[in-house]
N, CA and C of each residue as an Amber inpcrd file, in Angstrom:
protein
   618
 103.1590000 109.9710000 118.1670000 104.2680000 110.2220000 117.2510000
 105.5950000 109.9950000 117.9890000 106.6040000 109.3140000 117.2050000
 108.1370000 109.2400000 117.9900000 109.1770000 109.8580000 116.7980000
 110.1460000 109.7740000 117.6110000 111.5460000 109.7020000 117.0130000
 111.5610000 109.4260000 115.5710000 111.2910000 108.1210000 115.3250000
 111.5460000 107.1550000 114.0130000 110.3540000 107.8650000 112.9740000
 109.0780000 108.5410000 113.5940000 108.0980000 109.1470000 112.2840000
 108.8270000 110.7160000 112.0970000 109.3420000 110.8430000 112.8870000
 110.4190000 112.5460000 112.4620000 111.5050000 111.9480000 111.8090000
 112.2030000 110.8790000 112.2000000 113.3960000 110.8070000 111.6070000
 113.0550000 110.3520000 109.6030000 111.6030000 109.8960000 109.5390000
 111.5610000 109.5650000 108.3200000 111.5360000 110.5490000 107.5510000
 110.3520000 111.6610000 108.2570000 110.1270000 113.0430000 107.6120000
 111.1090000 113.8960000 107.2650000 112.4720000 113.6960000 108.5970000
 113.7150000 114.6570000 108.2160000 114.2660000 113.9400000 106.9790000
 113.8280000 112.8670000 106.7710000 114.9970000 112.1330000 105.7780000
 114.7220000 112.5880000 103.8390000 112.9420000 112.8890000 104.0130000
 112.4530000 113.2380000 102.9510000 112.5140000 114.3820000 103.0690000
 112.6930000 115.6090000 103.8400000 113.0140000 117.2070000 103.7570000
 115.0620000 117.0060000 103.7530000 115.3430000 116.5810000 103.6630000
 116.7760000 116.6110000 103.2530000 117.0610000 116.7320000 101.7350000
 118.2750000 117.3100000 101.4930000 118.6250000 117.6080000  99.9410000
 118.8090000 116.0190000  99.0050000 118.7220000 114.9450000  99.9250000
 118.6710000 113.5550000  99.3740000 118.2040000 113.4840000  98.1920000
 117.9950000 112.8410000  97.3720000 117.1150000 112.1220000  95.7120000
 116.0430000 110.9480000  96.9230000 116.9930000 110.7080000  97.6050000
 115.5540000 109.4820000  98.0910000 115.8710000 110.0440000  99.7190000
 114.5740000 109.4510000 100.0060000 113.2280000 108.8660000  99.7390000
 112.4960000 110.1570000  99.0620000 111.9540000 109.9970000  98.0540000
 111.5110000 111.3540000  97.1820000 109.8410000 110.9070000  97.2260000
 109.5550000 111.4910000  96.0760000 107.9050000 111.2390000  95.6380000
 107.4120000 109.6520000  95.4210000 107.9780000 108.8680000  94.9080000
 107.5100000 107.5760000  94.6990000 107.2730000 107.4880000  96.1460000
 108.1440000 107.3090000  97.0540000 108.2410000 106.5630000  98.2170000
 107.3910000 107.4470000  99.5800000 106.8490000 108.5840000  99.1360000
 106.1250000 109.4970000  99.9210000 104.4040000 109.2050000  99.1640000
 104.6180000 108.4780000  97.7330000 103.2910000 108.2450000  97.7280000
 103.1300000 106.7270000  98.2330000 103.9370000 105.9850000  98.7870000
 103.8330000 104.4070000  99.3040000 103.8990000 104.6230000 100.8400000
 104.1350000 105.8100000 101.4230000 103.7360000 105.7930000 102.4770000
 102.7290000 106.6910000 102.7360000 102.0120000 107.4550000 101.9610000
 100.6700000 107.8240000 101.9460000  99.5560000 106.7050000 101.2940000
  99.7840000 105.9110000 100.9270000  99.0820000 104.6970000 100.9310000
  98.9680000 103.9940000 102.1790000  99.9120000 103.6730000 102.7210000
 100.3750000 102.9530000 104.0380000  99.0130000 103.8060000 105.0700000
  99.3680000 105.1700000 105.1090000  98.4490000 105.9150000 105.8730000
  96.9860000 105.5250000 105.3800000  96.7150000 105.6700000 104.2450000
  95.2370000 105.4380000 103.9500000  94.8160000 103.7210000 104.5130000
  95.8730000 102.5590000 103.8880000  95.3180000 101.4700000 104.5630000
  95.0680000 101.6470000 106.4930000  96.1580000 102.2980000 106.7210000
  95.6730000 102.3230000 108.4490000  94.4340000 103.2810000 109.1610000
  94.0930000 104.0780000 108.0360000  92.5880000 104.3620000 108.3290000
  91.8450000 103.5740000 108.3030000  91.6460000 102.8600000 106.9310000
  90.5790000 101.6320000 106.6900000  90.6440000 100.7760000 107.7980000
  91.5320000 100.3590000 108.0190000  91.9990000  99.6410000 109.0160000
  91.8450000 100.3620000 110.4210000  91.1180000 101.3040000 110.8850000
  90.9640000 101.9180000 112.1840000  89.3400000 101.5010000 111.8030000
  88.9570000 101.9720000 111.1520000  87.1570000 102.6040000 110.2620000
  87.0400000 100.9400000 110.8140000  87.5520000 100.1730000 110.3040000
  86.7460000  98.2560000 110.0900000  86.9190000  98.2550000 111.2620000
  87.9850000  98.2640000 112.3080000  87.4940000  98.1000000 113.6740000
  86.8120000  99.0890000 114.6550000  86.7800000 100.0010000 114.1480000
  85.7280000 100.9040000 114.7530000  83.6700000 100.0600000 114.6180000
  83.7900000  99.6760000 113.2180000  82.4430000  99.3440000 112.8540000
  82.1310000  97.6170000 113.8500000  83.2820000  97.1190000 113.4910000
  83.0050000  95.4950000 114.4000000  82.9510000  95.9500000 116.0880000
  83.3100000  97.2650000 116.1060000  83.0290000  97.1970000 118.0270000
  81.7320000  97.7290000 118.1490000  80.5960000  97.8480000 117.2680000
  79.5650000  98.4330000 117.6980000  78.1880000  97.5750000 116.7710000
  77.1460000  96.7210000 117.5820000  76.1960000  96.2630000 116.8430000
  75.4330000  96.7590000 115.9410000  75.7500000  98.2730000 116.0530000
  74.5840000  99.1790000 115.2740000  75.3170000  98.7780000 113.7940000
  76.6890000  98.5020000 113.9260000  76.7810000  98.7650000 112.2380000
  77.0410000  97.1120000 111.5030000  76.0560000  96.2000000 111.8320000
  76.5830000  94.8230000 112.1700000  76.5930000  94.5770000 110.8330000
  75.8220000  94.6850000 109.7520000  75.9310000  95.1810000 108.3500000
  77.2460000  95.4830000 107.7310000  78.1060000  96.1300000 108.3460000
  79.5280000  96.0520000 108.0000000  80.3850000  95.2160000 108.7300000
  80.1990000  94.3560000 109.5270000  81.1220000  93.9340000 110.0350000
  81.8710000  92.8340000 108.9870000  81.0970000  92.1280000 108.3000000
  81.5880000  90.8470000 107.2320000  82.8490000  91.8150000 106.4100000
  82.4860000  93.0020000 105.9770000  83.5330000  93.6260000 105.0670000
  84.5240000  93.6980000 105.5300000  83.9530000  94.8100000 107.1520000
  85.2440000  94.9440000 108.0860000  86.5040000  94.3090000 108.2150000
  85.7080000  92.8980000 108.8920000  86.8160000  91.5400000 109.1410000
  87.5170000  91.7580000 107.6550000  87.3580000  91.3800000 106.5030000
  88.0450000  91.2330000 106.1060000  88.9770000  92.6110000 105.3210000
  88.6130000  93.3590000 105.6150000  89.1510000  95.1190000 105.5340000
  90.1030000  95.1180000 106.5270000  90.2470000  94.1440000 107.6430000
  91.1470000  94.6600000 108.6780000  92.1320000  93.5910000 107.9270000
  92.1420000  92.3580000 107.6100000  93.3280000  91.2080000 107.1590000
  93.8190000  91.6540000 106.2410000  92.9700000  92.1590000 105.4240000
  93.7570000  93.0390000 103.8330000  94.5040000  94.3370000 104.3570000
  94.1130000  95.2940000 105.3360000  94.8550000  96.4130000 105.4200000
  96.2320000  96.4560000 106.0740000  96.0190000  95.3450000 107.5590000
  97.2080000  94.9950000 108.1260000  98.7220000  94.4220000 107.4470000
  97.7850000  93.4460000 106.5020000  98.8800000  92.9700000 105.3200000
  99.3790000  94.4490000 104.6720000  99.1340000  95.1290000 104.4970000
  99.0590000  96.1550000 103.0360000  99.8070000  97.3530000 103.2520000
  99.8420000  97.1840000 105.0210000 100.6700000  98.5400000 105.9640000
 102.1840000  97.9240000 105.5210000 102.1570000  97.3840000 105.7790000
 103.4450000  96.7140000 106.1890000 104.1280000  96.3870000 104.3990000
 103.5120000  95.9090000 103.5380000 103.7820000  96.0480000 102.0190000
 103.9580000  96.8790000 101.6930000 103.4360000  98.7290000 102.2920000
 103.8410000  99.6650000 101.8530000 104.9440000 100.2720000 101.9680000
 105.7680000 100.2430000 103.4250000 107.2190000 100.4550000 103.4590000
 107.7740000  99.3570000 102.3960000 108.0000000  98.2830000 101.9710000
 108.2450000  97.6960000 101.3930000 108.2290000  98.2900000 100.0310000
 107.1610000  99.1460000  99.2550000 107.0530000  99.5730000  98.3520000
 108.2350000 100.9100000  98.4680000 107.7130000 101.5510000  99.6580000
 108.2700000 102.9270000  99.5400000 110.0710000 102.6770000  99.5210000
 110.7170000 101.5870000 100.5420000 111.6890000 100.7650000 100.2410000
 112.3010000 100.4430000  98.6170000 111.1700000  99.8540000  97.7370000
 111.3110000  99.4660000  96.7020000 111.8770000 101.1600000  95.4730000
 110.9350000 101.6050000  95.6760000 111.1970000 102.8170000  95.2010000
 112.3060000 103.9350000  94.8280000 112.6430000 103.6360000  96.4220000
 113.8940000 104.5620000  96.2190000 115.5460000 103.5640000  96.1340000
 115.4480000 102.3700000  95.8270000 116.4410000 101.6790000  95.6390000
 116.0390000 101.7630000  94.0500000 115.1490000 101.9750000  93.4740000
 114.9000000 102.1200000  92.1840000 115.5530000 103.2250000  91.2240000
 115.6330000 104.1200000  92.3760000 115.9970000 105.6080000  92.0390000
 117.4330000 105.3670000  91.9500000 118.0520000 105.2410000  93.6250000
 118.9600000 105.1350000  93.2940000 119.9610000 104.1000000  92.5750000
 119.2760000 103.4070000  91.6480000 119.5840000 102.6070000  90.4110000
 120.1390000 103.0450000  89.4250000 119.3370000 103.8790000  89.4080000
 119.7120000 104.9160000  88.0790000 120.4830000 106.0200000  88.3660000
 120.3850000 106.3140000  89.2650000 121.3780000 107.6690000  89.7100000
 122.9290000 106.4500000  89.5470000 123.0220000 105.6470000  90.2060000
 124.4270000 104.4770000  89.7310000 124.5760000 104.4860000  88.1650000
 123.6320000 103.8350000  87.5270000 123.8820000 103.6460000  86.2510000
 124.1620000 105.2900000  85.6170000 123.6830000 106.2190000  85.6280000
 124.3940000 107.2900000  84.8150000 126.0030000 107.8950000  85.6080000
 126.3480000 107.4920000  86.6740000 127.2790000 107.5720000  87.3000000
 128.6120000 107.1520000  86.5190000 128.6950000 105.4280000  85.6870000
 128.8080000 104.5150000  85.1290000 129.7150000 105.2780000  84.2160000
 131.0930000 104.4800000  83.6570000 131.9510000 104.8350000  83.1990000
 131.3720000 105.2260000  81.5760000 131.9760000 106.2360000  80.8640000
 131.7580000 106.3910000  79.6750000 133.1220000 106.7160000  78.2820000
 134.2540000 106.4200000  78.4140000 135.1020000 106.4800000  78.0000000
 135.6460000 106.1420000  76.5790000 134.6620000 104.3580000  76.5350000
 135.2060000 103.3650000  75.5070000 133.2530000 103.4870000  75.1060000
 133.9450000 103.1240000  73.4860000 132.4120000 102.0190000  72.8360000
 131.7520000 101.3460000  74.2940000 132.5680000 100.5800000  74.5960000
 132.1730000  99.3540000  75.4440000 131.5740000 100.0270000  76.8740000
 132.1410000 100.7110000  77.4040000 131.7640000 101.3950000  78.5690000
 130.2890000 102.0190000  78.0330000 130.2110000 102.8000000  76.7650000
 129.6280000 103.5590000  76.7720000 128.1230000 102.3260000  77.0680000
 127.8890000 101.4130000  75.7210000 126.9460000 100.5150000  75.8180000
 126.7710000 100.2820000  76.9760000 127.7620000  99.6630000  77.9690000
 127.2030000  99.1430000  79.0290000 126.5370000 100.1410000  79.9710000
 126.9920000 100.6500000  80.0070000 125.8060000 102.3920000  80.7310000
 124.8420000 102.6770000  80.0680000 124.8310000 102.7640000  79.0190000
 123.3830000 102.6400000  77.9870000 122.4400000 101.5670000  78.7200000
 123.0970000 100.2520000  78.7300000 121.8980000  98.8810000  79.3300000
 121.5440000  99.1210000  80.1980000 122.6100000  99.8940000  81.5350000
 122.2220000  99.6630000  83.0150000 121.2760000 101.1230000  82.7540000
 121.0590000 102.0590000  82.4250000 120.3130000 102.9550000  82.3010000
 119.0060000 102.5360000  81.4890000 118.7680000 101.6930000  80.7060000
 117.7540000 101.3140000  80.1960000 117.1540000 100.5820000  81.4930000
 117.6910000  99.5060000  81.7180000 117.3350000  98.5220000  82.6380000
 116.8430000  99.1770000  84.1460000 117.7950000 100.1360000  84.5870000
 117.1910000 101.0410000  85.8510000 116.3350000 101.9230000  85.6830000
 115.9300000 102.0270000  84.6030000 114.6740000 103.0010000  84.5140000
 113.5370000 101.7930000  84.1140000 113.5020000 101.4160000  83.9830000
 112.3030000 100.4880000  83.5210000 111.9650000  99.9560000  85.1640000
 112.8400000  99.8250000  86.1910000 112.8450000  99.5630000  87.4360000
 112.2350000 100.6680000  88.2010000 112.9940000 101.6320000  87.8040000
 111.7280000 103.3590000  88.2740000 110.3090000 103.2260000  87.9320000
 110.2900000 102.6080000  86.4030000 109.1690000 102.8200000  86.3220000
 108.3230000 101.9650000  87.0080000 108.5160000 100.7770000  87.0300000
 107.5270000  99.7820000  87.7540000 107.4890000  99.8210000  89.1760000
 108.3370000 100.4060000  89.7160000 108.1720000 100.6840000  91.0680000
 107.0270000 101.2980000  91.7220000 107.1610000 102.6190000  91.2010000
 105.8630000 103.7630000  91.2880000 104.3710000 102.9110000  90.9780000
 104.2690000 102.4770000  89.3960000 103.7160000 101.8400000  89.0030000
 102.9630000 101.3920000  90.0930000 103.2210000  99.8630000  90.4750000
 102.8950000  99.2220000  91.3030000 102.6040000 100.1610000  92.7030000
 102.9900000 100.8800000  93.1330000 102.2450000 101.9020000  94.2620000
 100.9900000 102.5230000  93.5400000 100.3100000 102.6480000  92.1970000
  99.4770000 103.1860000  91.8560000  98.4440000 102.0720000  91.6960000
  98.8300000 100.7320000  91.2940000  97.8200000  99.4610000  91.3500000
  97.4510000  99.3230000  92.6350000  98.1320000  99.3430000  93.4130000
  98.0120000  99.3190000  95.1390000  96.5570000 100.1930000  95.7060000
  97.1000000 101.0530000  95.1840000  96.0650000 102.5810000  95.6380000
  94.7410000 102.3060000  95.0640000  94.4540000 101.4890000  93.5970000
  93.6660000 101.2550000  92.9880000  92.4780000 100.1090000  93.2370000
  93.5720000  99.1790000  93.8990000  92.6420000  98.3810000  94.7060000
  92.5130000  98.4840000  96.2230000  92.6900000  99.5590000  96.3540000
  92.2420000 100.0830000  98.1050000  91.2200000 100.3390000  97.2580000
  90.9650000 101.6210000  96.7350000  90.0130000 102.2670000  95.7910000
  88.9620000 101.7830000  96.0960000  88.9510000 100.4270000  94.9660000
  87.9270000  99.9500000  94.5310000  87.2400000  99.3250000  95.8700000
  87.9480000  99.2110000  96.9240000  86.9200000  97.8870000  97.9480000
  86.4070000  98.9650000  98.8300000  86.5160000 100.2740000  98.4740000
  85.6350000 101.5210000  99.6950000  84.7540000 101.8600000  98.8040000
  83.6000000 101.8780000  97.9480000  82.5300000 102.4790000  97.8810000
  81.4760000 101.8060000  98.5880000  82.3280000 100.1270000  98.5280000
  80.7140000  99.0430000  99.0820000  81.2450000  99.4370000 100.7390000
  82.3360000  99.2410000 100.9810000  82.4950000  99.6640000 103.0070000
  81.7300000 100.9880000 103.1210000  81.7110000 102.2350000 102.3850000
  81.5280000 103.4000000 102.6710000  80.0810000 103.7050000 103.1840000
  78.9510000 102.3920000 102.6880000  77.3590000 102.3020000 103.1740000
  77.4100000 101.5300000 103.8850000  78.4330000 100.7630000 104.6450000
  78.2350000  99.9700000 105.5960000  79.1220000 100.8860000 106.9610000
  79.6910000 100.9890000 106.4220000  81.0820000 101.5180000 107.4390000
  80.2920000 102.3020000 108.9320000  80.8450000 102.3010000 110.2580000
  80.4420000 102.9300000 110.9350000  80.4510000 104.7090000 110.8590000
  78.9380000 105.1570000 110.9260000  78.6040000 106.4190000 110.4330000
  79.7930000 107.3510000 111.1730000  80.1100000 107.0110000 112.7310000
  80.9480000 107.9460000 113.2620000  82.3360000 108.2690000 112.5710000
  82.9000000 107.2360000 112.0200000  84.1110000 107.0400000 111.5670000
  84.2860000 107.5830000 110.0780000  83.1790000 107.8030000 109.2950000
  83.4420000 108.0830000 108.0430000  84.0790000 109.1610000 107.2470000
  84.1150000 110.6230000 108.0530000  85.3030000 111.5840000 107.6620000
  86.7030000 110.7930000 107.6400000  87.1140000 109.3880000 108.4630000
  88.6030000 108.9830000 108.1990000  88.1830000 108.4620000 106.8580000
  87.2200000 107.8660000 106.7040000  87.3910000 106.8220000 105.6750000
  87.3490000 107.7410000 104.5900000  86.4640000 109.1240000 104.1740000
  87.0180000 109.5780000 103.0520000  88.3790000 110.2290000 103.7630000
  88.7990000 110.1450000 104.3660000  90.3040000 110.9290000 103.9660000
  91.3120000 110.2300000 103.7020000  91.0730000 108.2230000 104.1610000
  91.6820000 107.4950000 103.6740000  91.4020000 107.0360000 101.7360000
  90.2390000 107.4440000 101.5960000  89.8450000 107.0880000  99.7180000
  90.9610000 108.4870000  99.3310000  90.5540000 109.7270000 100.0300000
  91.6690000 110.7260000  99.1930000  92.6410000 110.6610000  98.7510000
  93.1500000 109.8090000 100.6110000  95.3120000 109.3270000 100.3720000
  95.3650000 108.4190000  99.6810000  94.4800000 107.2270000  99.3460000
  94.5840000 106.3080000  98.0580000  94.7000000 107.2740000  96.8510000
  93.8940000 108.1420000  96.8170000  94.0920000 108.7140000  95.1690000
  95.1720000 109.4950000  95.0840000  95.7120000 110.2390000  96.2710000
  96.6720000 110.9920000  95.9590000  98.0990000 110.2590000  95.9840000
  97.8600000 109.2990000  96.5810000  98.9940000 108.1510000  95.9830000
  99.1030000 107.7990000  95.1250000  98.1840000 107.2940000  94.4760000
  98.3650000 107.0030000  92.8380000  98.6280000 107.9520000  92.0720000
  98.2450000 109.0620000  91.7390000  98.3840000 110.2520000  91.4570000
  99.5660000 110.7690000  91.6050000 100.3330000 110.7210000  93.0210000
 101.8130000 111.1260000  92.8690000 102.8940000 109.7070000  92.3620000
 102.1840000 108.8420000  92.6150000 103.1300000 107.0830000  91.6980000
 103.0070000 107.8940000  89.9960000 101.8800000 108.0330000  89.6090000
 101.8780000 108.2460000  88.3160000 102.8170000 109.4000000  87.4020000
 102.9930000 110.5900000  88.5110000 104.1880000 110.7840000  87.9790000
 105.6940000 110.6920000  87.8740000 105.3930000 109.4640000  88.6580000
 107.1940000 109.3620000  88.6370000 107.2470000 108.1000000  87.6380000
 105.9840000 107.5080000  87.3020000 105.7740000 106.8170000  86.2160000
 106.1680000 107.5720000  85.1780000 105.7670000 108.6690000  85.0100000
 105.5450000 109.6650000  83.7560000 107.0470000 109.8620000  83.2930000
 107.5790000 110.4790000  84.7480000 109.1260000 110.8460000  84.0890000
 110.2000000 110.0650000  84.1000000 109.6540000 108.4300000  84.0170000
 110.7900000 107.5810000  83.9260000 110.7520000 106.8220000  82.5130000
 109.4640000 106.8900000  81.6980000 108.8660000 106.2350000  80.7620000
 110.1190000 106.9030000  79.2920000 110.1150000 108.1520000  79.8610000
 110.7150000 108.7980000  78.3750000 112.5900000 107.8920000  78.4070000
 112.7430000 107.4120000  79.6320000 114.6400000 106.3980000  79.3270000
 114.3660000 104.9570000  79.0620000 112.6890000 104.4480000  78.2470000
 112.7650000 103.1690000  78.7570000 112.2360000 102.8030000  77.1510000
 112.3810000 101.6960000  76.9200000 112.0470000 101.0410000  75.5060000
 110.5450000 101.6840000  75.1340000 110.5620000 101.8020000  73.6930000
 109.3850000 102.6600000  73.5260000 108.3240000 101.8290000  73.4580000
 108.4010000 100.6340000  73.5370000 106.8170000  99.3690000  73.6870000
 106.4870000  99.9740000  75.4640000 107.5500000  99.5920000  76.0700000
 107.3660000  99.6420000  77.6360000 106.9090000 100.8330000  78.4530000
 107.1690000 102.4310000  77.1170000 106.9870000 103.5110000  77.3100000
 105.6180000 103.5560000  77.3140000 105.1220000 103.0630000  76.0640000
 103.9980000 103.0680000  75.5290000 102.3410000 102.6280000  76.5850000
 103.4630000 101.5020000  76.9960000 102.2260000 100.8170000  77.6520000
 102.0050000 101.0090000  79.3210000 103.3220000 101.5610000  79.5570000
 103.2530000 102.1110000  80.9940000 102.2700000 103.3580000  81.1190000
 102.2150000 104.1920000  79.7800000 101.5350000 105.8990000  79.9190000
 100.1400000 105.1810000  79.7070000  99.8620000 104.3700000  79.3460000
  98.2030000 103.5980000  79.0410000  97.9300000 103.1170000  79.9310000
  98.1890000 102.2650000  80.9670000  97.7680000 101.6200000  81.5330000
  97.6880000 102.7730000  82.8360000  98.8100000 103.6840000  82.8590000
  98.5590000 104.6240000  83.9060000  97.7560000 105.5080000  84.4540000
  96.8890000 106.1390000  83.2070000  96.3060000 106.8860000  82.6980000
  94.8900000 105.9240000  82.7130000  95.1170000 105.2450000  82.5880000
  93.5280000 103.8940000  83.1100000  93.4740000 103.8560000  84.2730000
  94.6400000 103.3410000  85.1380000  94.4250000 103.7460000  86.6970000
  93.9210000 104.9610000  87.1680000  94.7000000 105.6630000  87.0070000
  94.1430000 107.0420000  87.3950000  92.6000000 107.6280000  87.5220000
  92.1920000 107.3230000  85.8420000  91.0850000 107.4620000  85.7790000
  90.2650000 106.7730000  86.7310000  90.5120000 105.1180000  86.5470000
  89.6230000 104.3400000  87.6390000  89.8170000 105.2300000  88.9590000
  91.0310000 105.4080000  89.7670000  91.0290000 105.9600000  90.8830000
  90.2750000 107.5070000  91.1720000  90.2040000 108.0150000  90.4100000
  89.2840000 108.7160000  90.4830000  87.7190000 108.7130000  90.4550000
  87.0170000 107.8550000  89.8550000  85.8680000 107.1390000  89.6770000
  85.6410000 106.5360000  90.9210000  86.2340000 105.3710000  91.8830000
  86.5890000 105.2190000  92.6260000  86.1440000 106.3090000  93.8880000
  87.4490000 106.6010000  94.2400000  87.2170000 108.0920000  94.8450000
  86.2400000 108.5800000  95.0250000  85.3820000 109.6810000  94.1410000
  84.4560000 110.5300000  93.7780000  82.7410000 109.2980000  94.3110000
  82.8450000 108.1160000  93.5900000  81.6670000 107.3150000  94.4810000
  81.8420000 107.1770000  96.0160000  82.7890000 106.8770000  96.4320000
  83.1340000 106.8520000  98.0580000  83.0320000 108.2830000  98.5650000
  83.2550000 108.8360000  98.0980000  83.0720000 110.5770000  98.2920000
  81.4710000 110.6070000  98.2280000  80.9490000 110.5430000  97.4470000
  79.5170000 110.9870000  97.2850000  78.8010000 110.2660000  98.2930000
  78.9020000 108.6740000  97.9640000  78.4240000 107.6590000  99.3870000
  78.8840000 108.5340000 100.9160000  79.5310000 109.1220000 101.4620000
  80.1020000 109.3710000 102.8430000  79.0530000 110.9080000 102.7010000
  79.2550000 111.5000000 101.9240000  78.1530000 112.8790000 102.2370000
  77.1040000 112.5160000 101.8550000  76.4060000 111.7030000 101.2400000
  75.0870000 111.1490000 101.7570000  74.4820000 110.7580000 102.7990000
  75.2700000 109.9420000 103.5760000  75.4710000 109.3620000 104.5180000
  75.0890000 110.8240000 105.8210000  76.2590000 111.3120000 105.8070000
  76.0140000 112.4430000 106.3960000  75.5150000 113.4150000 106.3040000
  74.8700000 113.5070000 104.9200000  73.7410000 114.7730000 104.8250000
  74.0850000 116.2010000 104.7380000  75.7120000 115.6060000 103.8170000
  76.5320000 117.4240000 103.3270000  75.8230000 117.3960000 101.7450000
């Protein structure tokens, strides 16, 4: 641990709006890919688990990419936020003022929303590629790997509500279809989850 992983943590325990929940569930994603990404090279350094190694390899190219996309997300997030914290800022005086703060508030929330969003598709397809690693995966390593399926779900899970409370400032088609499709993730991520869960205590015989 250094400097720069405290200085992030002080930055999210500060009275700030950002980096808030969106961007604390894109870097609890980040954490779950760098488990997977420990687990796949844990399994390619040992012949016993040679059965996983094909996944591995490519569990390590997808996760390495996916670390590094997640600051990017968590990045994305809170410039999202503070989008909208600008737009209600936004003059309100005239007709004209007023509309135009109306748009940029429509428009920056629809940006909240897809932000999060997209940290919950993320989480969803970590998800899905750990139930088949979880019977291959090296047996020693597998308490990370469910605790990396957990931080996938609890990422999506905390994306989904900042999905939730941005949906009610945004066109009601876009409202509509953001709470559906979210609420499908979720579910999948849990499904998800709960098989990689069951696969790892089999495995180990809890």
């Amino acid at each position: 641990m250094n400097k720069g992983y405290i200085s992030v943590l002080n930055n999210i325990a500060s009275k700030n709006a950002t980096p808030g929940g969106g961007a604390v569930a894109a870097l609890a994603l980040g954490h779950s890919f760098s488990l997977v990404s420990m687990v796949s090279r844990l399994t390619i350094g040992s012949e016993k688990w040679v059965e996983g190694h094909i996944i591995s390899k490519n569990l390590i190219e997808i996760c390495d990419t996916e670390i590094l996309n997640s600051i990017e997300l968590a990045e994305n997030d809170c410039n999202a936020f503070n989008s909208v914290m600008e737009a209600y800022k936004l003059p309100k005086n005239t007709d004209s003022e007023i509309a135009i703060r109306k748009e940029k508030i429509l428009q920056s929330s629809l940006g909240a929303t897809i932000a999060p969003f997209t940290i919950a598709e993320k989480s969803l397809y970590l998800l899905s590629l750990l139930p088949k690693f979880a019977s291959k995966a090296n047996k020693n390593a597998l308490t990370d790997l469910a605790s990396a399926s957990q931080l996938a779900y609890s990422s999506a899970y905390i994306a989904s509500l900042n999905v939730k409370v941005n949906t009610p400032d945004i066109l009601e088609e876009d409202s509509m279809k953001y709470e559906y499709e979210i609420k499908k993730i979720i579910s999948e991520c849990i499904s998800f989850n709960e098989e990689t869960q069951k696969i790892i205590s089999s495995r180990l015989g809890w």
